[in-house]
KEKE-737289 format. One line per 4 residues: number of its first residue (from 0); their letters; for each residue x, y, z of N, C-alpha, C, O, CB. Coordinates in nm, 3 decimals, always signed. Glycine has a CB too. Example, Ala and Ser with C-alpha at 12.3 -4.5 7.8 and 13.67 -1.06 7.14 Angstrom:
2
0	AS	+1.319 -0.569 +0.780 +1.230 -0.450 +0.780 +1.320 -0.330 +0.780 +1.424 -0.332 +0.846 +1.131 -0.447 +0.905  +1.285 -0.225 +0.708 +1.367 -0.106 +0.714 +1.290 +0.003 +0.787 +1.341 +0.114 +0.804 +1.408 -0.060 +0.572
***
This chain:
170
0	XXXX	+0.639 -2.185 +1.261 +0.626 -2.122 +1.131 +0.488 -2.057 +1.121 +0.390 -2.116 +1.165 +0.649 -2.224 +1.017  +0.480 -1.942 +1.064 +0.349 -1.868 +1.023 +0.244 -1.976 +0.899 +0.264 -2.066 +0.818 +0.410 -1.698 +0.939  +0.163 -1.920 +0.935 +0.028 -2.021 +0.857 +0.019 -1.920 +0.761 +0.048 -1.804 +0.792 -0.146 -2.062 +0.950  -0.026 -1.958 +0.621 -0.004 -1.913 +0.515 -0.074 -1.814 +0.497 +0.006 -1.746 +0.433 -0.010 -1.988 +0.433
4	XXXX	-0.193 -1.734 +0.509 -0.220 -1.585 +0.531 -0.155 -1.537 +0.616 -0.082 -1.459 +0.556 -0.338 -1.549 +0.561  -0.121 -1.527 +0.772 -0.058 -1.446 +0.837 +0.126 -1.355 +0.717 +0.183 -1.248 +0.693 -0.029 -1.564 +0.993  +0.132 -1.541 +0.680 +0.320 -1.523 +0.586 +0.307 -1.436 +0.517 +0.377 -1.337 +0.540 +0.392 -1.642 +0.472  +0.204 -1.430 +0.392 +0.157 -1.353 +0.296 +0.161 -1.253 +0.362 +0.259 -1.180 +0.348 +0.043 -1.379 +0.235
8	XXXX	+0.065 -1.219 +0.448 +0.055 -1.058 +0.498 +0.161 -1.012 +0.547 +0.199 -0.900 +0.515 -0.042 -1.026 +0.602  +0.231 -1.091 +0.635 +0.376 -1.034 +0.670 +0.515 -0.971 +0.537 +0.600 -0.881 +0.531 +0.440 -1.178 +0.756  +0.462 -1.097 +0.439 +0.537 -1.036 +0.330 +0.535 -0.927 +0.219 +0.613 -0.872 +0.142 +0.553 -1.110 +0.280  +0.409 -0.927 +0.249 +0.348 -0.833 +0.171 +0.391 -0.650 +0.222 +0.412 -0.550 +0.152 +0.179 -0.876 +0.189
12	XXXX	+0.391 -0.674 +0.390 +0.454 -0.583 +0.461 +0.587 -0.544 +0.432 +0.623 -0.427 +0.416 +0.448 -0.618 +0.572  +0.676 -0.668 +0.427 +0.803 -0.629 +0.419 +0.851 -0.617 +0.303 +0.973 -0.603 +0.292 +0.874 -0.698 +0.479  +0.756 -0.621 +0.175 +0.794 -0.610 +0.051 +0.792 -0.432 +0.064 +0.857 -0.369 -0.020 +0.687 -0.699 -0.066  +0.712 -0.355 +0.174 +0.658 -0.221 +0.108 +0.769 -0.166 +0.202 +0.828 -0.069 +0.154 +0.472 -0.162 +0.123
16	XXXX	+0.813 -0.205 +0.329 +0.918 -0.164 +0.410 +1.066 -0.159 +0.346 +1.164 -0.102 +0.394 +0.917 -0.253 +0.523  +1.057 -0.238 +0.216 +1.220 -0.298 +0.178 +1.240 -0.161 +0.056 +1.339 -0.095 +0.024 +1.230 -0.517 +0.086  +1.080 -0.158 +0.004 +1.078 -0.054 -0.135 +1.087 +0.099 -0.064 +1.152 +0.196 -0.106 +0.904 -0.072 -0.246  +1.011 +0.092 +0.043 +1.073 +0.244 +0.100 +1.181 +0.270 +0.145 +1.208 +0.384 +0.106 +1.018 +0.297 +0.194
20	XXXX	+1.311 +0.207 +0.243 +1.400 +0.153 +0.241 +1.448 +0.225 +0.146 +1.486 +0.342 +0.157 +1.393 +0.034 +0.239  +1.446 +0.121 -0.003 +1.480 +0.172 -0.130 +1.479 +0.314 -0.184 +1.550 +0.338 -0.282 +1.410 +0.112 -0.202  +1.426 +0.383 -0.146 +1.342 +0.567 -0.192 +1.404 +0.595 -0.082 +1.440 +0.706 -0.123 +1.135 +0.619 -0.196  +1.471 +0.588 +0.076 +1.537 +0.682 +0.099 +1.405 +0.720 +0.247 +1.401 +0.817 +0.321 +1.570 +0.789 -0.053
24	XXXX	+1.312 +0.595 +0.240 +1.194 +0.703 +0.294 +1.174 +0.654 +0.450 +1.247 +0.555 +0.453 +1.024 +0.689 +0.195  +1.128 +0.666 +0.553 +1.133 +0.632 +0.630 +0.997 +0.543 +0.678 +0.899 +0.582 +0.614 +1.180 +0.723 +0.677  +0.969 +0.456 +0.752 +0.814 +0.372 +0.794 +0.823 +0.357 +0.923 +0.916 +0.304 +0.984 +0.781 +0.212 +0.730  +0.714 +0.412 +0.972 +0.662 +0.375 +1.108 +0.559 +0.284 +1.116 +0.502 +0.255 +1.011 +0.618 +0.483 +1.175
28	XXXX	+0.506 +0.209 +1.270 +0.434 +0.156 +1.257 +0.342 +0.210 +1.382 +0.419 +0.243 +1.472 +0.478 +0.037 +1.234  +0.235 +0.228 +1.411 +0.157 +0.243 +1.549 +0.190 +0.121 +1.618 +0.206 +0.011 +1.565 -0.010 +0.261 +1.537  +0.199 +0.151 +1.748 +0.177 +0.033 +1.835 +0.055 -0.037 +1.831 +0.055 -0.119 +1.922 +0.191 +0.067 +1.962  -0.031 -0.040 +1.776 -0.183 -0.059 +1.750 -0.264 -0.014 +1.645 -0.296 +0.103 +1.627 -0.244 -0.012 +1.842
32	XXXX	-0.303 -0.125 +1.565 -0.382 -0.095 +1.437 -0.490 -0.045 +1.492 -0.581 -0.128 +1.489 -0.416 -0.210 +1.338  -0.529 +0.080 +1.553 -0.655 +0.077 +1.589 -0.761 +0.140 +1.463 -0.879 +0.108 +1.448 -0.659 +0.156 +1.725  -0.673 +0.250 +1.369 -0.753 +0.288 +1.294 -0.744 +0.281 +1.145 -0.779 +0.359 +1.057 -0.767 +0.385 +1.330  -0.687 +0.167 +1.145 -0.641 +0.044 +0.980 -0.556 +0.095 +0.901 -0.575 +0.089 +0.779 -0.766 +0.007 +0.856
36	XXXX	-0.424 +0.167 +0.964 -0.336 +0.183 +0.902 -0.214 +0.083 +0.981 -0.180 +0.066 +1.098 -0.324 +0.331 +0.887  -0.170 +0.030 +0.851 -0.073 -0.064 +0.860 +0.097 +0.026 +0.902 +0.187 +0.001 +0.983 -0.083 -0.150 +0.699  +0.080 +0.124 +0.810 +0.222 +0.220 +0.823 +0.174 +0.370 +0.804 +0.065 +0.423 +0.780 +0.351 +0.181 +0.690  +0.299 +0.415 +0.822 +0.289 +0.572 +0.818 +0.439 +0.574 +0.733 +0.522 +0.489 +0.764 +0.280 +0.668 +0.998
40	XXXX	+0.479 +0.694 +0.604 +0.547 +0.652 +0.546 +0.561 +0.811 +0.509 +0.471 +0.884 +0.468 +0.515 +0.532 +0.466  +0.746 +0.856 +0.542 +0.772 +0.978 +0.562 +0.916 +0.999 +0.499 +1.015 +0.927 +0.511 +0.756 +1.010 +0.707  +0.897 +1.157 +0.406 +1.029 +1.184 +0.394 +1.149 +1.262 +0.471 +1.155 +1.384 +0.458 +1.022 +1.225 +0.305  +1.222 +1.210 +0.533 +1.230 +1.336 +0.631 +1.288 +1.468 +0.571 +1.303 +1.473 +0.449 +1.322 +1.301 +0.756
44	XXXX	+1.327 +1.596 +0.664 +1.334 +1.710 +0.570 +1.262 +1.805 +0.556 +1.148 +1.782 +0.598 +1.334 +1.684 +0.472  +1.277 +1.909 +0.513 +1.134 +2.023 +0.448 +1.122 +1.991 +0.275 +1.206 +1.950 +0.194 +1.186 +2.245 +0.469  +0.973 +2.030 +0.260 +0.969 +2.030 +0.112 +0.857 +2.131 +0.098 +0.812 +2.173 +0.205 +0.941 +1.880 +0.038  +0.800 +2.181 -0.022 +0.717 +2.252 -0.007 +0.616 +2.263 +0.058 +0.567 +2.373 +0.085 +0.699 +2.264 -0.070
48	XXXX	+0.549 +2.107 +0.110 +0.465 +2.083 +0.203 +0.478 +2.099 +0.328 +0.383 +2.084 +0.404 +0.437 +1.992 +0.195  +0.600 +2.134 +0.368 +0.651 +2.146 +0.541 +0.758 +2.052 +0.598 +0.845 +2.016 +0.519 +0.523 +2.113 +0.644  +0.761 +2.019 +0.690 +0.870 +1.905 +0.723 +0.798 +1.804 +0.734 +0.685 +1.793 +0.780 +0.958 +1.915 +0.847  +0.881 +1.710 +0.680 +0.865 +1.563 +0.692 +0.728 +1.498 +0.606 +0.684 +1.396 +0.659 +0.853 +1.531 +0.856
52	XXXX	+0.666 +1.536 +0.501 +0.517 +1.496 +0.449 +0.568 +1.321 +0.429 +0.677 +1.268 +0.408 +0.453 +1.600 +0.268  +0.416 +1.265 +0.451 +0.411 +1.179 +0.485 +0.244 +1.069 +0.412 +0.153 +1.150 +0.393 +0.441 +1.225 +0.625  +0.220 +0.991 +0.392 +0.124 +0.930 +0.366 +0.110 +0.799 +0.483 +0.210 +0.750 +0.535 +0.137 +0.898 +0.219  -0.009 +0.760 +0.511 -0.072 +0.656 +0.549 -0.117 +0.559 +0.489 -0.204 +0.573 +0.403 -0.141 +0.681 +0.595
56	XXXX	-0.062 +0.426 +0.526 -0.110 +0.338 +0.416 -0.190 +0.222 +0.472 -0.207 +0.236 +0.593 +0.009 +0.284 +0.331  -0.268 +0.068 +0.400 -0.289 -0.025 +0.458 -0.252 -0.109 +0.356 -0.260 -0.084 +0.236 -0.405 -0.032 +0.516  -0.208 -0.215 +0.410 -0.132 -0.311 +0.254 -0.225 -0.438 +0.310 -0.243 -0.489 +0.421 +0.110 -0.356 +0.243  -0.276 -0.462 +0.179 -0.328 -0.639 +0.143 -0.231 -0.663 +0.042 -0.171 -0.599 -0.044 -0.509 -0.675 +0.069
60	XXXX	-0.237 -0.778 +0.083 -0.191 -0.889 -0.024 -0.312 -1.004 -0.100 -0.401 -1.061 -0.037 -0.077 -0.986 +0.065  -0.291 -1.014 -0.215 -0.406 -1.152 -0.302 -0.280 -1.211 -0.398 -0.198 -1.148 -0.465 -0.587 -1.071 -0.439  -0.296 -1.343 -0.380 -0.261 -1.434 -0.468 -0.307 -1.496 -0.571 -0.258 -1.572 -0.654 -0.237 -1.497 -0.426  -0.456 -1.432 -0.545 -0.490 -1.455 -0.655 -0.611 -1.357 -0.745 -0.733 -1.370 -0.754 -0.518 -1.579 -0.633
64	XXXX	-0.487 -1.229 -0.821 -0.565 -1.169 -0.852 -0.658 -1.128 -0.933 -0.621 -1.175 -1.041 -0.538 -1.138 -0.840  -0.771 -1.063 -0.956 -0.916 -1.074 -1.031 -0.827 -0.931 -1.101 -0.789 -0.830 -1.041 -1.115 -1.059 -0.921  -0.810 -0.968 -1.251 -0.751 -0.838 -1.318 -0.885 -0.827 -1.439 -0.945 -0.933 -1.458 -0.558 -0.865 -1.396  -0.913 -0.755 -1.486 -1.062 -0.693 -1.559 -0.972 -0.599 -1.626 -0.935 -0.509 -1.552 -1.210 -0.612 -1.451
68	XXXX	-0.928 -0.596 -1.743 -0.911 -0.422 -1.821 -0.776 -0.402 -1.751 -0.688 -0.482 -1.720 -1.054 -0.266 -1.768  -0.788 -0.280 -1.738 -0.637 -0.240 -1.671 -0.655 -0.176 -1.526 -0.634 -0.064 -1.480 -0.551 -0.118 -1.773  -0.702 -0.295 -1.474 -0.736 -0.291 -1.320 -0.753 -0.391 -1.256 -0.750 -0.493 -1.325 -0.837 -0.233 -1.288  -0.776 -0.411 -1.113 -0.736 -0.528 -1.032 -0.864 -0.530 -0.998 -0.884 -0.414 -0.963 -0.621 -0.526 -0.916
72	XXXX	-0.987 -0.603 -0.984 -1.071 -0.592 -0.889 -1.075 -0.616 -0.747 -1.134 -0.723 -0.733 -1.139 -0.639 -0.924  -1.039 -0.567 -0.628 -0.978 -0.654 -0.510 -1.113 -0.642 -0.411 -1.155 -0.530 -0.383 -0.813 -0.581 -0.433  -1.174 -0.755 -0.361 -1.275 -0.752 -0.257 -1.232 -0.760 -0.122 -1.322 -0.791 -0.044 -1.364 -0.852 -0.274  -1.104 -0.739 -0.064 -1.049 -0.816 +0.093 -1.057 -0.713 +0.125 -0.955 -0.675 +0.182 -0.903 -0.897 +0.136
76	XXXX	-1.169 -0.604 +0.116 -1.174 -0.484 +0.272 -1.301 -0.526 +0.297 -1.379 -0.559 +0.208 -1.165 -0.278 +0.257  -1.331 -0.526 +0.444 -1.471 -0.525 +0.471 -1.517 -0.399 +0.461 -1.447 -0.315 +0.405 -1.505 -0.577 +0.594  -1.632 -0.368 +0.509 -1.703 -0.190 +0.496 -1.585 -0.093 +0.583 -1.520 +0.005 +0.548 -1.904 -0.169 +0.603  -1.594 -0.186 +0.740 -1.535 -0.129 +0.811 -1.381 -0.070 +0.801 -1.346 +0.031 +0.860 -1.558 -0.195 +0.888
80	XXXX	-1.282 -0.160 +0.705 -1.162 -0.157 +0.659 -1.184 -0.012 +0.580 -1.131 +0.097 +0.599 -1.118 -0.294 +0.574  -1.289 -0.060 +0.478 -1.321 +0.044 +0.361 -1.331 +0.214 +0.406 -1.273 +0.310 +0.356 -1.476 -0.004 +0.294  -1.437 +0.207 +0.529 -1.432 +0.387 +0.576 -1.327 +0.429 +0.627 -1.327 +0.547 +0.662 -1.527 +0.439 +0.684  -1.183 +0.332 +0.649 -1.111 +0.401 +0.729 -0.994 +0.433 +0.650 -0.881 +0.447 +0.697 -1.086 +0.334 +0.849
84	XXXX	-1.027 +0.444 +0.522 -0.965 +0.464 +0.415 -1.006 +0.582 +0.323 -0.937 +0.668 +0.266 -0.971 +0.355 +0.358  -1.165 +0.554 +0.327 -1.236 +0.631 +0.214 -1.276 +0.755 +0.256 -1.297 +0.772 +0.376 -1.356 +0.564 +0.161  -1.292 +0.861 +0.163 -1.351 +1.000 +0.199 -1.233 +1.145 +0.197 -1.111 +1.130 +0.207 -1.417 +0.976 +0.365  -1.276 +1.229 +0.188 -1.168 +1.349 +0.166 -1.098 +1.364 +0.385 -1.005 +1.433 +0.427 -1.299 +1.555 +0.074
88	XXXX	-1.170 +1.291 +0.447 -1.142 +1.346 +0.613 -1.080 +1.292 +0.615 -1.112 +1.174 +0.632 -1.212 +1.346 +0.733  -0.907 +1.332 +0.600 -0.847 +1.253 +0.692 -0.699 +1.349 +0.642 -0.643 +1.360 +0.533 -0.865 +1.059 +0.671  -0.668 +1.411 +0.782 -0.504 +1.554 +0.748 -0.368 +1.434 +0.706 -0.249 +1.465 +0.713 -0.425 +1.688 +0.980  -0.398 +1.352 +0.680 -0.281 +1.241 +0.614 -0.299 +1.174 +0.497 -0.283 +1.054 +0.519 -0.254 +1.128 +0.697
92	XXXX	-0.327 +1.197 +0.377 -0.335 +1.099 +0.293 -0.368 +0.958 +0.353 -0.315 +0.930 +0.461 -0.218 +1.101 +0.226  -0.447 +0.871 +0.298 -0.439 +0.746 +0.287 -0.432 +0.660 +0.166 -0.469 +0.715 +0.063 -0.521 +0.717 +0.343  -0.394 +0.543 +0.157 -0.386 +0.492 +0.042 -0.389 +0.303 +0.111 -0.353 +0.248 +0.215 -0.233 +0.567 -0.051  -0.455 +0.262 -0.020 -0.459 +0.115 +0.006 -0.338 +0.096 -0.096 -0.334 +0.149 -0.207 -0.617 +0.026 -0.027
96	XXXX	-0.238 +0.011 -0.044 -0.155 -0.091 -0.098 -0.214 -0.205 -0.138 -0.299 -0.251 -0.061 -0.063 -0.125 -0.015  -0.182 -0.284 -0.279 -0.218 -0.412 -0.301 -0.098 -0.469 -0.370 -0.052 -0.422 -0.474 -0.348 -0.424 -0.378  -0.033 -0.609 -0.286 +0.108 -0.632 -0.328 +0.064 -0.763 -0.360 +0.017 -0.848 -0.284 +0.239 -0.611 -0.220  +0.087 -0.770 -0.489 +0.039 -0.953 -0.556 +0.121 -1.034 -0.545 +0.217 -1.011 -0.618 +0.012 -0.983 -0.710
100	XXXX	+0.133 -1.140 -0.475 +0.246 -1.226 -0.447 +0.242 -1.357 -0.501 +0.133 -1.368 -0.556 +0.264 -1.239 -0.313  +0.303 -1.456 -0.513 +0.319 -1.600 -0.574 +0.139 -1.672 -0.482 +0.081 -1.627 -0.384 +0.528 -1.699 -0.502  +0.113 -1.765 -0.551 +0.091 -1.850 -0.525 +0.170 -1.939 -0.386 +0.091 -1.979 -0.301 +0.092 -1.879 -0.636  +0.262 -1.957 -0.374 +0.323 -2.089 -0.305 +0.485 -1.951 -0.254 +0.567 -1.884 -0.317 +0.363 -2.285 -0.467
104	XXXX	+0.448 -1.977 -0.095 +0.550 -1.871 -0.010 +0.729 -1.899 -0.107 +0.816 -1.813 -0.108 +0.558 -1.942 +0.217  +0.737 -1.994 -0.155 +0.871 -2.039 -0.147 +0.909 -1.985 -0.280 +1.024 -1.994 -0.325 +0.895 -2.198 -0.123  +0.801 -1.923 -0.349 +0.809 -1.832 -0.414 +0.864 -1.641 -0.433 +0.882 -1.570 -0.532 +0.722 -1.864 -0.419  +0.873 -1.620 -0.293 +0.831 -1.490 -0.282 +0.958 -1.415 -0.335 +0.935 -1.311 -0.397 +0.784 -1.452 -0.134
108	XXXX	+1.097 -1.457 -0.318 +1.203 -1.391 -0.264 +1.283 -1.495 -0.397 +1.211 -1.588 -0.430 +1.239 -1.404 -0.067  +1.374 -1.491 -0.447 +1.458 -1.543 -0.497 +1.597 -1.463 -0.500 +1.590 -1.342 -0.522 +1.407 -1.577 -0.605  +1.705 -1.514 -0.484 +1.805 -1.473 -0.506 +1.900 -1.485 -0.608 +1.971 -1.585 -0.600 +1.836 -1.492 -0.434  +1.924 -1.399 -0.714 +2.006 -1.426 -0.841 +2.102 -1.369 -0.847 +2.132 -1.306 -0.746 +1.959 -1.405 -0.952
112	XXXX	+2.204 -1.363 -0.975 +2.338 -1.284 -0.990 +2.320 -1.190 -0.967 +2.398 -1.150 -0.881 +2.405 -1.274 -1.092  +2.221 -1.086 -1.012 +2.227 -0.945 -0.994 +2.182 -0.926 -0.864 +2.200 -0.817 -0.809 +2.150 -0.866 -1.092  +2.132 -1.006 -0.813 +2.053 -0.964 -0.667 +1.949 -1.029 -0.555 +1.921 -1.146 -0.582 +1.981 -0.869 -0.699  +1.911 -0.997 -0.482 +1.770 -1.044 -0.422 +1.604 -1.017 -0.535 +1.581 -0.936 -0.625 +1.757 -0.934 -0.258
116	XXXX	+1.543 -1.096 -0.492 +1.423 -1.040 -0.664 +1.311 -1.081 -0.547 +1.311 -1.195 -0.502 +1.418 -1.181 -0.889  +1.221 -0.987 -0.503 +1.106 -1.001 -0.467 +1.022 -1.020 -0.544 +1.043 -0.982 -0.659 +1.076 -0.929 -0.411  +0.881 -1.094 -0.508 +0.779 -1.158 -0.581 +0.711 -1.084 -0.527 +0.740 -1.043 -0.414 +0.746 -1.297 -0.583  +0.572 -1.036 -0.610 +0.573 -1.027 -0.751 +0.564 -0.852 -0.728 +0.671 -0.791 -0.716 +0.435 -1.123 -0.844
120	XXXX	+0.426 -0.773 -0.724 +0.440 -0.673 -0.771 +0.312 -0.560 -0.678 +0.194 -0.591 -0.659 +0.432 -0.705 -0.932  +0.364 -0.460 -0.644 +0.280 -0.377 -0.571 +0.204 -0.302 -0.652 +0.248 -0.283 -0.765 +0.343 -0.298 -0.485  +0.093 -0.252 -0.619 +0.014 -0.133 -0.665 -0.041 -0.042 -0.562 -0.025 -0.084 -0.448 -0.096 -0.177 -0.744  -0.130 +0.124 -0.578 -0.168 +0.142 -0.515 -0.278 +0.248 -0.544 -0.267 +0.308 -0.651 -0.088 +0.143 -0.452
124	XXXX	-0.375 +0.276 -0.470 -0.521 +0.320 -0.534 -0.505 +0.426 -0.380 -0.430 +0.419 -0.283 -0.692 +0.162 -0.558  -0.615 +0.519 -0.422 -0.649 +0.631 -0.285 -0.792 +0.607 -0.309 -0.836 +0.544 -0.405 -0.595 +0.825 -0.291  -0.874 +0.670 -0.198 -0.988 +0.635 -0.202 -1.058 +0.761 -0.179 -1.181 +0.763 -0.165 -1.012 +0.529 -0.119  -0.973 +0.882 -0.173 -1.024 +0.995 -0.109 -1.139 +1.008 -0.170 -1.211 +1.070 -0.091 -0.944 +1.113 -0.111
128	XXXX	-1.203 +0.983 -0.274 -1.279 +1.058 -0.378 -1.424 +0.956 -0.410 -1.520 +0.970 -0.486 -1.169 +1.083 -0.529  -1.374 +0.822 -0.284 -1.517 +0.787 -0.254 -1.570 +0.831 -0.161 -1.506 +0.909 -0.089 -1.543 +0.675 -0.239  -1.752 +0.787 -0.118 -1.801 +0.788 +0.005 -1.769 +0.701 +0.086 -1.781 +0.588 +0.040 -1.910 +0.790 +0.006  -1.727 +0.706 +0.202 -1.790 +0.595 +0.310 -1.904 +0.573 +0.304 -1.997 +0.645 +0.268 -1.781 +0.616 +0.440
132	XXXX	-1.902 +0.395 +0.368 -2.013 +0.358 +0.365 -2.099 +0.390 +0.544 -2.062 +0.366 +0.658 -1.992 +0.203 +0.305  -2.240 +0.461 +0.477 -2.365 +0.465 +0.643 -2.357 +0.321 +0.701 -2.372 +0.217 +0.638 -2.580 +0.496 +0.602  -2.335 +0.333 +0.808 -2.347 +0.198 +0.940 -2.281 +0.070 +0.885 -2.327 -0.042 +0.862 -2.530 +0.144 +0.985  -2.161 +0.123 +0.870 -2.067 +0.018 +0.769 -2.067 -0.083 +0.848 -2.079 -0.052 +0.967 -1.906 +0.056 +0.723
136	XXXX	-2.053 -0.241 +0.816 -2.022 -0.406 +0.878 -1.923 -0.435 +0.857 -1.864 -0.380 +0.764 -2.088 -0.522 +0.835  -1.862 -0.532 +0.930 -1.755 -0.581 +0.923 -1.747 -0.738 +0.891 -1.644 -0.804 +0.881 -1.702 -0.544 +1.031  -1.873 -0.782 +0.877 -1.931 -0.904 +0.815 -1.991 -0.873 +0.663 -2.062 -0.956 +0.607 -2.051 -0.962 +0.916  -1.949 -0.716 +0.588 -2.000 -0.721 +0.448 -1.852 -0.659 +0.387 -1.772 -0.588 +0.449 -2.163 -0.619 +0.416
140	XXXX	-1.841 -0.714 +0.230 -1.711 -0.674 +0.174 -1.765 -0.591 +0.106 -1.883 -0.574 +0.073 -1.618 -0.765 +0.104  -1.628 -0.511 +0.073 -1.597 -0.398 -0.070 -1.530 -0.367 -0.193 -1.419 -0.317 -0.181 -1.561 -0.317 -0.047  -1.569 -0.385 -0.295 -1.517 -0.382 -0.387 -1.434 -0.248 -0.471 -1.481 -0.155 -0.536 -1.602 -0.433 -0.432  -1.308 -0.281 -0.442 -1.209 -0.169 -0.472 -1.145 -0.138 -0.588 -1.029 -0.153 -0.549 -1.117 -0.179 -0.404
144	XXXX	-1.133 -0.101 -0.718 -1.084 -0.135 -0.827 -0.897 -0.036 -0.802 -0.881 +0.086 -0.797 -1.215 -0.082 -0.968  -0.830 -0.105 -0.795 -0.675 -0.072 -0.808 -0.610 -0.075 -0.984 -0.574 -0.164 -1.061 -0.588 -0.205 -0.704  -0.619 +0.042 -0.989 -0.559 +0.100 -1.172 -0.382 +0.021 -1.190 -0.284 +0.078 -1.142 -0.531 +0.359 -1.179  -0.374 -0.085 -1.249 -0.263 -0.138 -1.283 -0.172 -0.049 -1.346 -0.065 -0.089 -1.391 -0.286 -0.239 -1.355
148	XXXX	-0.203 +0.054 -1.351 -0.092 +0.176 -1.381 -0.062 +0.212 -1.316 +0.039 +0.281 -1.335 -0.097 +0.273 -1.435  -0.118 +0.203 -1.175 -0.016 +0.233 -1.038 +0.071 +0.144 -0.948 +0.061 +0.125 -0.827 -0.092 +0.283 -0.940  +0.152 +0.098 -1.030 +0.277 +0.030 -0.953 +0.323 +0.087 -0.882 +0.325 +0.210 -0.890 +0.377 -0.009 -1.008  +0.396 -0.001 -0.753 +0.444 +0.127 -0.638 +0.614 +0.081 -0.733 +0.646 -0.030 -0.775 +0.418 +0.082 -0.382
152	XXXX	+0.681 +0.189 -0.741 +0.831 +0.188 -0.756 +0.880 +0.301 -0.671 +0.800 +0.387 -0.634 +0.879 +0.205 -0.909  +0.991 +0.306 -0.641 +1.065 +0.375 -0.562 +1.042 +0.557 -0.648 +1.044 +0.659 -0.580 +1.239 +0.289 -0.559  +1.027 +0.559 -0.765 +0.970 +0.709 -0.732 +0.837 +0.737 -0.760 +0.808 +0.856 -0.765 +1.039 +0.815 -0.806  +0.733 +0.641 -0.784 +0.630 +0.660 -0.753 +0.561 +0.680 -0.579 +0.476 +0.756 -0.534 +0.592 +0.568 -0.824
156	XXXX	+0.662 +0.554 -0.506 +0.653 +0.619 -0.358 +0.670 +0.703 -0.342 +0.583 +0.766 -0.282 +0.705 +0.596 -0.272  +0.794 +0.771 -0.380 +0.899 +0.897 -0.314 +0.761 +1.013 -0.349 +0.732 +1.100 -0.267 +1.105 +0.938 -0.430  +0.675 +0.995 -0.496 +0.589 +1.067 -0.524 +0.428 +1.085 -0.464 +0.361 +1.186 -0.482 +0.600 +1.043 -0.630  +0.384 +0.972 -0.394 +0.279 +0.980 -0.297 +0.294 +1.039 -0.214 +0.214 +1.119 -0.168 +0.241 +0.893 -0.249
160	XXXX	+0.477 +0.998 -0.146 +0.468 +1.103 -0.005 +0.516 +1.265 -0.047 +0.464 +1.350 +0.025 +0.595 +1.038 +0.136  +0.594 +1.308 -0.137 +0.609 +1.435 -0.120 +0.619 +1.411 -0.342 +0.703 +1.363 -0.418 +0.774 +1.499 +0.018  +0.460 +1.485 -0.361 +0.456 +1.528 -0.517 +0.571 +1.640 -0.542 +0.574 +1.666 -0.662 +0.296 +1.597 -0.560  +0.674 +1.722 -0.463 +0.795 +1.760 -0.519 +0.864 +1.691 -0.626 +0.891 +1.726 -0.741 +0.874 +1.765 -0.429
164	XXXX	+0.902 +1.503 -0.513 +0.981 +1.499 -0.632 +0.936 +1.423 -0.767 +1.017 +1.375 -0.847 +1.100 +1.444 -0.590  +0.858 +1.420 -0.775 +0.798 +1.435 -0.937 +0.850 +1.548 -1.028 +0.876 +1.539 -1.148 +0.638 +1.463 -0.935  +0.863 +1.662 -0.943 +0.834 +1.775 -1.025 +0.980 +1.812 -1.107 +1.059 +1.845 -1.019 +0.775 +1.903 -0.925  +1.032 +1.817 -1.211 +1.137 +1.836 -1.264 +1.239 +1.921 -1.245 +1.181 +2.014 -1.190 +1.112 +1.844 -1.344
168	XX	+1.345 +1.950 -1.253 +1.394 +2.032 -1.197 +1.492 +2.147 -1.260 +1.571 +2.069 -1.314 +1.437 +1.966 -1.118  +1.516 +2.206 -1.275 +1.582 +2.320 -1.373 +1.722 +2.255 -1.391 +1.808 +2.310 -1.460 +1.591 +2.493 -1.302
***
């Protein structure tokens, strides 16, 4: 059996694999986290953006989260996590995922009349519009504020990867 951060993180994964799934959208994974993206997350198709637009993501999970106002405070990136996220450089969108899960694994998943019910609830923040940090560590953390108005739902995804379908339609 997985030890209780690895579970979390795994679930936290398959909570964002099950919601894209859901939207229709497709997820890849690199053979290698080398540059801290957890997924790559695509519609297939043309849209005004070209074929197939797509976002990059990295998902944490906290169980226990620091909420302030109408925001999450989340500290689990180190610097190094943090630049490979932050800044306008990068021809893929990125975005940090933060999926808040139970306390206690046996929590995560329940199954009721209407359905399967995942625990508890995703959000998600971009970072384009900070700096990276100069001679970033991987022994110092960062403090990320995630806007609790960004729940991931199936068309808020569908809307990270291609802002079409947001757009209304005649």
């Amino acid at each position: 059996m997985l030890d209780a951060l690895a579970h979390q993180g795994k679930f936290g994964e398959d909570y964002i694999r099950v919601l894209a799934s859901a939207a229709g959208l497709l997820v890849s994974k690199d053979d290698l986290d080398h540059d801290g993206i957890d997924f790559t997350i695509k519609m297939p198709g043309r849209s005004s953006y070209g074929w197939s637009p797509r976002i990059d993501v990295q998902v944490k999970t906290t169980a226990k989260p620091k909420q302030r106002a109408a925001a999450f405070d989340f500290d689990g990136l180190n610097q190094s996590q943090y630049n490979k996220l932050a800044g306008p450089d990068f021809m893929v969108h990125r975005y940090l995922f933060l999926v808040i899960v139970p306390p206690r694994a046996d929590q995560y998943a329940a199954l009721e009349t209407g359905g399967l019910l995942l625990r508890d609830v995703g959000y998600y923040t971009s970072l384009r519009q900070r700096d990276p940090i100069a001679a970033a560590r991987t022994d110092r953390r960062v403090r990320v504020t995630v806007p609790t108005a960004n729940v991931l739902t199936v068309t808020s995804l569908r809307g990270l990867v291609n802002p079409d379908t947001l757009r209304i339609q005649p």
